[in-house]
C-alpha positions, 0 to 999 in steps of 0.5 A, spaced: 709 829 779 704 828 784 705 832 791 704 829 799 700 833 802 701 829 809 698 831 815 703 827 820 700 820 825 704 822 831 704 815 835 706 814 843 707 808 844 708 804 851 715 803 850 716 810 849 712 813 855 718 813 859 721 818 854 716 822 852 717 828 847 717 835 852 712 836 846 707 832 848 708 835 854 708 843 853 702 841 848 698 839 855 700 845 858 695 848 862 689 843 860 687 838 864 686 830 862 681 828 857 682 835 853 684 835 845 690 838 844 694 838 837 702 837 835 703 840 829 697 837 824 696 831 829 690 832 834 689 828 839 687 828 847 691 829 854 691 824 858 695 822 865 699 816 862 701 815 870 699 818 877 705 821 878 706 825 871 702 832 868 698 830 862 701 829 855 698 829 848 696 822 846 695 822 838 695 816 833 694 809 836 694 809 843 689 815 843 684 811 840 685 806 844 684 810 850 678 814 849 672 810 850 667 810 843 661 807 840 666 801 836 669 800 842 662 799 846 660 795 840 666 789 840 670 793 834 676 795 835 677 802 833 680 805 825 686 809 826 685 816 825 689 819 819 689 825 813 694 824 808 689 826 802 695 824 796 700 820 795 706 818 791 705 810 791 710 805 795 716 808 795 719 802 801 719 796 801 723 792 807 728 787 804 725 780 803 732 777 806 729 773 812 728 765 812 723 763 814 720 760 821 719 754 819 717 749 814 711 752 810 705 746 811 699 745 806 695 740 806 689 740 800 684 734 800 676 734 796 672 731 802 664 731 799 663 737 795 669 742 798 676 742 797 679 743 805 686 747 804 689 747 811 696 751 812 701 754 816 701 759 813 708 759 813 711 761 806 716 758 802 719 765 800 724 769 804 720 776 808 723 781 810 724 783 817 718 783 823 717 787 827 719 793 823 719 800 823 711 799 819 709 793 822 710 791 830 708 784 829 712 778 828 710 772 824 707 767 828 704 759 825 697 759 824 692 753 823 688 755 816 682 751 815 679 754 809 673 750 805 671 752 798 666 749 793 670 744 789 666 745 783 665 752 784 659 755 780 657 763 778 653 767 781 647 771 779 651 777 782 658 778 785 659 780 792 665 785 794 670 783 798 670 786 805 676 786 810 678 779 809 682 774 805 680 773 799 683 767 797 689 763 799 696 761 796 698 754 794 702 756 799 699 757 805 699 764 805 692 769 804 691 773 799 688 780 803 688 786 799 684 791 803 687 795 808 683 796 815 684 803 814 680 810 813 681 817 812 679 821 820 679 813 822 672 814 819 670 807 817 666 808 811 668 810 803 674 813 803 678 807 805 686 808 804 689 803 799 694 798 803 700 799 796 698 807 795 703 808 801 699 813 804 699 809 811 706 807 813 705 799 814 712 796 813 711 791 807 717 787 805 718 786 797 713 780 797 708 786 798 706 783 804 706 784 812 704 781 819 697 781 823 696 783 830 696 774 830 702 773 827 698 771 821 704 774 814 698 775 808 700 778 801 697 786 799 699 785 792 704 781 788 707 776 793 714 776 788 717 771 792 711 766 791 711 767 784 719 767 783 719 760 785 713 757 781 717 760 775 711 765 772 714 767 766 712 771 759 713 765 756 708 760 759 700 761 762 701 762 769 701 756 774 696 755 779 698 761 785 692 760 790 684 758 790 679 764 792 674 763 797 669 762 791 672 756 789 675 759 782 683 758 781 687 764 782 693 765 776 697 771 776 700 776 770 700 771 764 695 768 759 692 765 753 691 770 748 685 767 746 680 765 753 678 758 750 685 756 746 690 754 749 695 754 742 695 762 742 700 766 744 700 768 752 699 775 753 700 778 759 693 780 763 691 788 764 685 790 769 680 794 767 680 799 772 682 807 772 682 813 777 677 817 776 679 823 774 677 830 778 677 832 784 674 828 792 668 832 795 671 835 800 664 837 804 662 833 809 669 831 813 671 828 806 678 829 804 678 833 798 684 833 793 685 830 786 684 823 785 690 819 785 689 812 788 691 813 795 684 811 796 680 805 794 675 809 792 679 813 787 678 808 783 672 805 778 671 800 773 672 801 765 668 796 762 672 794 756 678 798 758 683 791 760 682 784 759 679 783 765 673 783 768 670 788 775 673 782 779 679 781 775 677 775 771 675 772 765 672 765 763 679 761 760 682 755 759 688 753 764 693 748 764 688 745 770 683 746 766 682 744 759 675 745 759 674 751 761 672 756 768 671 762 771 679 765 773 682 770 777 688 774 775 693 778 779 696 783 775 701 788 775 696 794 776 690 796 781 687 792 784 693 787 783 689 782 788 681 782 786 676 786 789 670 782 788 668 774 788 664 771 780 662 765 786 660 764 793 665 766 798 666 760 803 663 762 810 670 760 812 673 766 810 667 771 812 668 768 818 675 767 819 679 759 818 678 756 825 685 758 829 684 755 836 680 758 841 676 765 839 680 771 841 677 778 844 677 783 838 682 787 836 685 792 830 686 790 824 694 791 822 693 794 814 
Protein backbone atom coordinates (compact mmCIF):
# COMPACT_ATOMS: atom_id res chain seq x y z
CA UNK A 1 0.00 0.00 0.00
CA UNK A 2 1.56 3.34 -1.07
CA UNK A 3 1.96 6.01 1.70
CA UNK A 4 0.76 10.05 1.50
CA UNK A 5 3.52 11.73 2.37
CA UNK A 6 1.65 15.45 2.14
CA UNK A 7 2.81 18.60 3.12
CA UNK A 8 -0.56 20.89 3.09
CA UNK A 9 -1.09 23.90 0.29
CA UNK A 10 -3.16 26.27 2.70
CA UNK A 11 -4.86 28.88 0.35
CA UNK A 12 -6.86 32.26 1.68
CA UNK A 13 -8.61 33.11 -0.85
CA UNK A 14 -10.46 36.64 -1.46
CA UNK A 15 -13.97 35.48 -0.14
CA UNK A 16 -12.10 34.22 3.06
CA UNK A 17 -10.28 37.55 3.99
CA UNK A 18 -13.25 38.53 5.95
CA UNK A 19 -12.89 35.46 8.36
CA UNK A 20 -9.39 34.57 8.60
CA UNK A 21 -8.13 31.54 10.29
CA UNK A 22 -6.65 33.22 14.08
CA UNK A 23 -3.69 30.99 12.44
CA UNK A 24 -2.63 32.99 10.05
CA UNK A 25 -2.97 35.59 12.24
CA UNK A 26 -0.82 34.16 15.34
CA UNK A 27 1.60 32.81 12.39
CA UNK A 28 2.21 36.66 11.82
CA UNK A 29 2.76 37.65 15.47
CA UNK A 30 5.56 39.84 16.06
CA UNK A 31 6.57 40.15 12.07
CA UNK A 32 6.35 42.65 10.07
CA UNK A 33 4.48 42.60 6.17
CA UNK A 34 6.74 40.75 3.45
CA UNK A 35 8.15 38.45 6.17
CA UNK A 36 8.11 34.16 5.67
CA UNK A 37 5.93 32.60 8.10
CA UNK A 38 4.59 28.96 8.00
CA UNK A 39 1.52 27.26 9.29
CA UNK A 40 2.24 23.63 9.82
CA UNK A 41 4.30 22.48 6.82
CA UNK A 42 3.08 25.31 4.46
CA UNK A 43 5.34 28.32 4.02
CA UNK A 44 4.47 31.58 2.91
CA UNK A 45 4.64 35.46 3.76
CA UNK A 46 2.72 37.92 5.93
CA UNK A 47 1.37 40.43 4.02
CA UNK A 48 -1.24 43.36 5.44
CA UNK A 49 -4.42 42.32 3.34
CA UNK A 50 -6.11 45.88 4.47
CA UNK A 51 -5.02 49.30 6.28
CA UNK A 52 -6.80 48.56 9.30
CA UNK A 53 -5.89 44.51 9.86
CA UNK A 54 -2.26 43.26 11.59
CA UNK A 55 -0.32 41.03 8.77
CA UNK A 56 -1.51 37.17 8.24
CA UNK A 57 0.21 34.47 6.66
CA UNK A 58 -0.68 34.12 3.15
CA UNK A 59 0.33 30.39 1.65
CA UNK A 60 -0.69 28.86 -1.69
CA UNK A 61 -2.45 30.73 -4.31
CA UNK A 62 -2.99 34.41 -3.09
CA UNK A 63 0.75 34.42 -1.67
CA UNK A 64 2.12 33.69 -5.13
CA UNK A 65 0.24 36.26 -6.61
CA UNK A 66 1.09 38.78 -4.39
CA UNK A 67 5.01 38.52 -4.15
CA UNK A 68 6.30 40.17 -7.10
CA UNK A 69 8.66 37.48 -9.25
CA UNK A 70 10.68 37.32 -12.30
CA UNK A 71 7.56 35.01 -14.00
CA UNK A 72 5.39 37.68 -13.09
CA UNK A 73 7.93 40.53 -14.75
CA UNK A 74 8.33 38.31 -17.70
CA UNK A 75 4.29 38.19 -18.41
CA UNK A 76 3.99 34.32 -17.09
CA UNK A 77 1.86 33.84 -14.55
CA UNK A 78 3.24 32.15 -11.48
CA UNK A 79 3.43 27.93 -10.78
CA UNK A 80 1.77 27.12 -7.45
CA UNK A 81 4.23 26.01 -4.86
CA UNK A 82 3.39 22.32 -3.37
CA UNK A 83 5.23 19.36 -1.66
CA UNK A 84 3.19 16.44 -1.86
CA UNK A 85 6.13 13.98 -2.94
CA UNK A 86 3.76 10.65 -3.23
CA UNK A 87 0.30 9.73 -3.95
CA UNK A 88 -2.24 7.14 -4.18
CA UNK A 89 -3.95 7.91 -7.52
CA UNK A 90 -7.29 9.75 -7.88
CA UNK A 91 -9.22 8.81 -5.12
CA UNK A 92 -12.40 11.50 -6.19
CA UNK A 93 -14.16 12.48 -8.91
CA UNK A 94 -17.19 14.79 -8.93
CA UNK A 95 -20.14 13.25 -10.20
CA UNK A 96 -20.90 14.08 -14.00
CA UNK A 97 -24.66 14.67 -13.30
CA UNK A 98 -25.02 18.34 -14.78
CA UNK A 99 -26.61 19.02 -18.20
CA UNK A 100 -24.84 20.82 -20.28
CA UNK A 101 -24.85 24.64 -21.05
CA UNK A 102 -25.72 24.67 -24.13
CA UNK A 103 -26.04 22.66 -27.35
CA UNK A 104 -22.50 21.30 -28.14
CA UNK A 105 -21.68 23.20 -31.69
CA UNK A 106 -18.97 21.57 -34.22
CA UNK A 107 -18.39 22.23 -37.38
CA UNK A 108 -15.56 20.31 -39.65
CA UNK A 109 -14.66 21.37 -43.13
CA UNK A 110 -11.18 20.37 -45.62
CA UNK A 111 -10.53 23.98 -46.80
CA UNK A 112 -7.07 23.60 -49.05
CA UNK A 113 -4.71 21.37 -47.30
CA UNK A 114 -6.12 21.84 -43.75
CA UNK A 115 -9.02 20.37 -42.13
CA UNK A 116 -10.77 23.49 -39.90
CA UNK A 117 -12.82 22.18 -36.78
CA UNK A 118 -14.43 24.98 -34.86
CA UNK A 119 -16.26 24.28 -31.82
CA UNK A 120 -18.04 25.50 -28.64
CA UNK A 121 -16.35 23.68 -26.96
CA UNK A 122 -19.45 22.57 -25.37
CA UNK A 123 -19.83 18.59 -24.48
CA UNK A 124 -22.54 16.40 -25.26
CA UNK A 125 -22.16 14.50 -22.11
CA UNK A 126 -23.16 15.54 -18.44
CA UNK A 127 -20.03 17.09 -16.36
CA UNK A 128 -20.10 17.38 -13.14
CA UNK A 129 -20.65 20.43 -10.69
CA UNK A 130 -18.26 23.74 -11.48
CA UNK A 131 -17.35 25.69 -9.64
CA UNK A 132 -16.22 22.86 -6.92
CA UNK A 133 -14.27 22.57 -4.07
CA UNK A 134 -11.04 21.58 -6.75
CA UNK A 135 -11.74 23.74 -9.60
CA UNK A 136 -13.14 27.42 -9.04
CA UNK A 137 -14.30 27.77 -12.40
CA UNK A 138 -17.27 27.55 -14.47
CA UNK A 139 -18.01 26.33 -17.93
CA UNK A 140 -18.03 29.04 -20.35
CA UNK A 141 -18.68 28.76 -24.39
CA UNK A 142 -15.70 29.03 -26.39
CA UNK A 143 -14.84 29.65 -30.14
CA UNK A 144 -12.08 26.89 -31.03
CA UNK A 145 -10.76 27.33 -34.36
CA UNK A 146 -8.05 24.83 -34.75
CA UNK A 147 -6.49 23.92 -38.38
CA UNK A 148 -4.75 20.79 -38.92
CA UNK A 149 -3.03 18.98 -41.86
CA UNK A 150 -5.80 17.18 -43.82
CA UNK A 151 -3.13 14.59 -45.14
CA UNK A 152 -1.22 14.65 -42.12
CA UNK A 153 2.69 13.28 -42.95
CA UNK A 154 5.44 11.75 -40.11
CA UNK A 155 7.88 13.62 -38.80
CA UNK A 156 11.57 12.97 -38.83
CA UNK A 157 11.28 13.04 -34.97
CA UNK A 158 8.43 13.77 -32.59
CA UNK A 159 7.90 16.59 -30.77
CA UNK A 160 6.62 16.75 -26.82
CA UNK A 161 3.61 18.16 -25.76
CA UNK A 162 3.96 21.32 -23.76
CA UNK A 163 1.11 22.99 -21.82
CA UNK A 164 -1.29 22.70 -24.49
CA UNK A 165 -3.99 20.88 -26.25
CA UNK A 166 -3.07 18.11 -27.67
CA UNK A 167 -6.01 17.43 -29.87
CA UNK A 168 -9.77 18.04 -29.95
CA UNK A 169 -12.64 15.67 -29.80
CA UNK A 170 -15.20 15.38 -32.41
CA UNK A 171 -16.97 16.85 -30.08
CA UNK A 172 -15.64 20.14 -29.56
CA UNK A 173 -14.11 19.40 -26.39
CA UNK A 174 -9.72 19.44 -25.99
CA UNK A 175 -7.87 16.69 -25.08
CA UNK A 176 -5.10 18.37 -22.55
CA UNK A 177 -3.01 15.86 -20.51
CA UNK A 178 -0.51 18.13 -18.67
CA UNK A 179 -1.08 19.76 -15.68
CA UNK A 180 0.36 23.33 -15.10
CA UNK A 181 1.66 22.28 -11.83
CA UNK A 182 5.26 21.76 -10.40
CA UNK A 183 6.90 20.62 -7.24
CA UNK A 184 8.07 24.04 -5.07
CA UNK A 185 5.91 25.54 -8.00
CA UNK A 186 9.43 25.44 -9.85
CA UNK A 187 8.71 25.00 -13.51
CA UNK A 188 10.91 22.43 -14.60
CA UNK A 189 11.32 18.21 -14.55
CA UNK A 190 9.09 17.59 -11.80
CA UNK A 191 6.00 18.55 -13.18
CA UNK A 192 2.69 16.77 -11.11
CA UNK A 193 0.95 14.36 -13.01
CA UNK A 194 -2.93 16.09 -13.45
CA UNK A 195 -4.60 11.98 -12.66
CA UNK A 196 -2.12 11.21 -9.64
CA UNK A 197 -4.17 13.08 -7.31
CA UNK A 198 -1.49 14.79 -5.92
CA UNK A 199 -2.71 18.29 -6.63
CA UNK A 200 -6.67 18.74 -5.65
CA UNK A 201 -8.28 19.79 -8.88
CA UNK A 202 -11.63 18.95 -8.84
CA UNK A 203 -12.19 16.64 -12.15
CA UNK A 204 -15.70 15.30 -12.71
CA UNK A 205 -16.08 11.19 -13.92
CA UNK A 206 -15.10 12.49 -17.51
CA UNK A 207 -11.82 13.07 -16.20
CA UNK A 208 -12.18 16.43 -16.83
CA UNK A 209 -12.61 20.36 -15.42
CA UNK A 210 -12.50 23.93 -16.44
CA UNK A 211 -9.71 26.61 -17.30
CA UNK A 212 -9.56 29.99 -15.45
CA UNK A 213 -11.64 30.96 -19.63
CA UNK A 214 -14.45 28.57 -18.90
CA UNK A 215 -12.81 26.35 -21.34
CA UNK A 216 -13.99 22.03 -19.92
CA UNK A 217 -11.09 20.06 -21.59
CA UNK A 218 -10.66 16.28 -20.64
CA UNK A 219 -7.05 15.06 -18.60
CA UNK A 220 -7.87 11.21 -19.32
CA UNK A 221 -10.42 9.25 -20.49
CA UNK A 222 -13.56 11.48 -21.32
CA UNK A 223 -16.00 8.38 -20.05
CA UNK A 224 -19.29 10.47 -21.12
CA UNK A 225 -17.79 11.09 -24.68
CA UNK A 226 -17.00 7.61 -25.42
CA UNK A 227 -20.36 6.28 -23.69
CA UNK A 228 -22.00 7.75 -26.33
CA UNK A 229 -20.20 6.89 -29.20
CA UNK A 230 -20.66 3.30 -27.78
CA UNK A 231 -16.74 2.24 -27.40
CA UNK A 232 -17.15 -1.29 -26.90
CA UNK A 233 -14.47 -4.52 -26.66
CA UNK A 234 -16.24 -5.90 -29.36
CA UNK A 235 -15.72 -3.47 -32.44
CA UNK A 236 -12.39 -0.94 -33.46
CA UNK A 237 -12.92 2.06 -31.63
CA UNK A 238 -15.03 5.06 -33.53
CA UNK A 239 -13.16 8.34 -34.45
CA UNK A 240 -12.99 10.27 -30.77
CA UNK A 241 -10.75 13.51 -31.86
CA UNK A 242 -7.91 14.92 -34.42
CA UNK A 243 -4.40 15.50 -32.78
CA UNK A 244 -2.87 18.87 -33.46
CA UNK A 245 -0.58 16.94 -36.16
CA UNK A 246 -3.74 15.98 -38.22
CA UNK A 247 -3.73 11.94 -37.19
CA UNK A 248 -6.80 10.67 -35.72
CA UNK A 249 -7.19 9.91 -32.32
CA UNK A 250 -9.03 6.37 -31.31
CA UNK A 251 -9.64 5.14 -27.90
CA UNK A 252 -8.87 1.69 -25.85
CA UNK A 253 -10.02 -0.72 -28.96
CA UNK A 254 -8.13 -2.07 -32.15
CA UNK A 255 -7.04 -4.40 -34.69
CA UNK A 256 -5.07 -7.34 -33.62
CA UNK A 257 -3.18 -7.24 -36.57
CA UNK A 258 -2.38 -3.29 -37.67
CA UNK A 259 -2.90 -3.88 -41.09
CA UNK A 260 -6.09 -6.51 -41.08
CA UNK A 261 -9.19 -5.51 -40.42
CA UNK A 262 -10.58 -9.12 -40.23
CA UNK A 263 -8.52 -9.70 -36.69
CA UNK A 264 -10.09 -9.82 -33.54
CA UNK A 265 -9.85 -6.47 -31.74
CA UNK A 266 -7.77 -6.31 -29.09
CA UNK A 267 -7.55 -3.69 -26.42
CA UNK A 268 -4.37 -1.13 -26.63
CA UNK A 269 -1.62 -0.91 -23.87
CA UNK A 270 0.90 1.83 -23.41
CA UNK A 271 4.20 1.11 -22.97
CA UNK A 272 5.23 2.91 -20.28
CA UNK A 273 6.38 2.11 -16.90
CA UNK A 274 7.39 4.01 -13.37
CA UNK A 275 10.98 3.58 -13.20
CA UNK A 276 11.84 1.81 -10.31
CA UNK A 277 14.01 3.33 -7.18
CA UNK A 278 13.92 6.45 -5.71
CA UNK A 279 13.88 10.74 -7.08
CA UNK A 280 17.29 12.76 -6.51
CA UNK A 281 16.47 14.31 -3.37
CA UNK A 282 19.58 17.29 -4.00
CA UNK A 283 19.01 20.09 -5.34
CA UNK A 284 15.36 21.30 -4.21
CA UNK A 285 14.27 17.86 -5.83
CA UNK A 286 11.57 16.19 -4.13
CA UNK A 287 12.85 12.69 -3.00
CA UNK A 288 10.79 9.53 -2.35
CA UNK A 289 10.03 6.59 -4.49
CA UNK A 290 8.75 6.54 -7.98
CA UNK A 291 5.27 6.26 -8.05
CA UNK A 292 3.56 8.58 -10.83
CA UNK A 293 2.59 11.59 -8.63
CA UNK A 294 4.83 12.98 -11.12
CA UNK A 295 5.43 13.00 -15.12
CA UNK A 296 8.83 12.30 -14.63
CA UNK A 297 8.22 9.06 -12.92
CA UNK A 298 7.49 7.52 -15.61
CA UNK A 299 9.83 6.43 -18.77
CA UNK A 300 9.12 4.35 -22.17
CA UNK A 301 9.84 0.63 -22.39
CA UNK A 302 10.24 -0.06 -25.78
CA UNK A 303 8.09 -3.13 -26.69
CA UNK A 304 6.78 -3.43 -23.38
CA UNK A 305 2.84 -2.44 -24.76
CA UNK A 306 1.31 -2.25 -28.10
CA UNK A 307 2.00 1.40 -28.47
CA UNK A 308 4.47 3.59 -29.45
CA UNK A 309 6.32 6.83 -27.18
CA UNK A 310 3.35 8.57 -28.62
CA UNK A 311 0.79 6.21 -27.63
CA UNK A 312 0.33 5.20 -31.53
CA UNK A 313 1.10 2.82 -34.09
CA UNK A 314 0.49 2.46 -38.09
CA UNK A 315 -3.12 0.90 -38.58
CA UNK A 316 -5.89 0.25 -40.55
CA UNK A 317 -9.05 2.01 -39.20
CA UNK A 318 -12.71 1.82 -40.16
CA UNK A 319 -11.89 5.60 -41.51
CA UNK A 320 -9.12 4.51 -43.00
CA UNK A 321 -8.83 1.39 -45.05
CA UNK A 322 -5.77 2.10 -46.38
CA UNK A 323 -3.59 2.74 -43.47
CA UNK A 324 -2.35 5.95 -41.11
CA UNK A 325 -0.42 6.59 -38.27
CA UNK A 326 -3.22 6.68 -35.09
CA UNK A 327 -3.21 7.61 -31.83
CA UNK A 328 -5.00 5.70 -28.89
CA UNK A 329 -6.35 6.77 -25.43
CA UNK A 330 -5.63 3.96 -23.10
CA UNK A 331 -6.51 2.91 -19.71
CA UNK A 332 -2.82 3.20 -18.43
CA UNK A 333 -0.34 6.13 -18.38
CA UNK A 334 -0.26 8.53 -20.48
CA UNK A 335 -4.00 7.84 -21.17
CA UNK A 336 -3.97 11.28 -23.47
CA UNK A 337 -0.65 10.99 -25.60
CA UNK A 338 2.30 12.84 -24.49
CA UNK A 339 4.37 13.45 -27.71
CA UNK A 340 3.27 14.31 -31.56
CA UNK A 341 4.50 11.47 -34.71
CA UNK A 342 3.47 14.95 -37.07
CA UNK A 343 3.65 18.40 -36.92
CA UNK A 344 1.44 19.98 -34.49
CA UNK A 345 -0.52 22.74 -35.86
CA UNK A 346 0.54 26.37 -34.89
CA UNK A 347 -2.84 26.89 -33.71
CA UNK A 348 -2.65 24.83 -31.13
CA UNK A 349 0.97 26.23 -30.01
CA UNK A 350 -0.52 29.21 -29.80
CA UNK A 351 -3.82 28.74 -28.50
CA UNK A 352 -7.26 28.57 -31.24
CA UNK A 353 -8.48 32.25 -31.89
CA UNK A 354 -10.85 33.11 -29.04
CA UNK A 355 -11.70 36.65 -29.59
CA UNK A 356 -9.61 39.47 -28.59
CA UNK A 357 -5.97 38.56 -26.60
CA UNK A 358 -6.19 38.29 -22.78
CA UNK A 359 -3.52 39.28 -20.15
CA UNK A 360 -1.73 36.12 -18.95
CA UNK A 361 -3.10 34.25 -16.35
CA UNK A 362 -2.51 30.87 -14.36
CA UNK A 363 -3.27 27.82 -15.83
CA UNK A 364 -5.85 25.59 -13.81
CA UNK A 365 -4.21 21.72 -14.01
Amino acid sequence: MKKWLLVGLTCVTPAALGHLPETTVEACQGLTSGSSCSIGHSSGQCLRLSEDQAPVCVTGTLAIARIPSQERANGRPPARRHRVVQSEGLQYRVPADHSPITTSRVKVTIEGSWRVIEANGISTHKTGAFPNSGNPHKIETQRYKYRVPAAPKLAKKSTPVSLQNFGIGINGVPFDPSAAEWYLGNRGLWRYEALSGAVPLGVDDNYAHVQPNGAYHYHGLPTGLLARLQVTPQQHSPLIGWAADGFPIYALYGYGDDMNEETDVVKMHSSYRVKSGHRPTSNKQPGGYYDGTFVADYEYVEGAGSLDECNGRFVRTPDFPQGIYAYFLTEEWPIIPRCYKGTPSEDFRRGPAMGRPQPPRRRFG
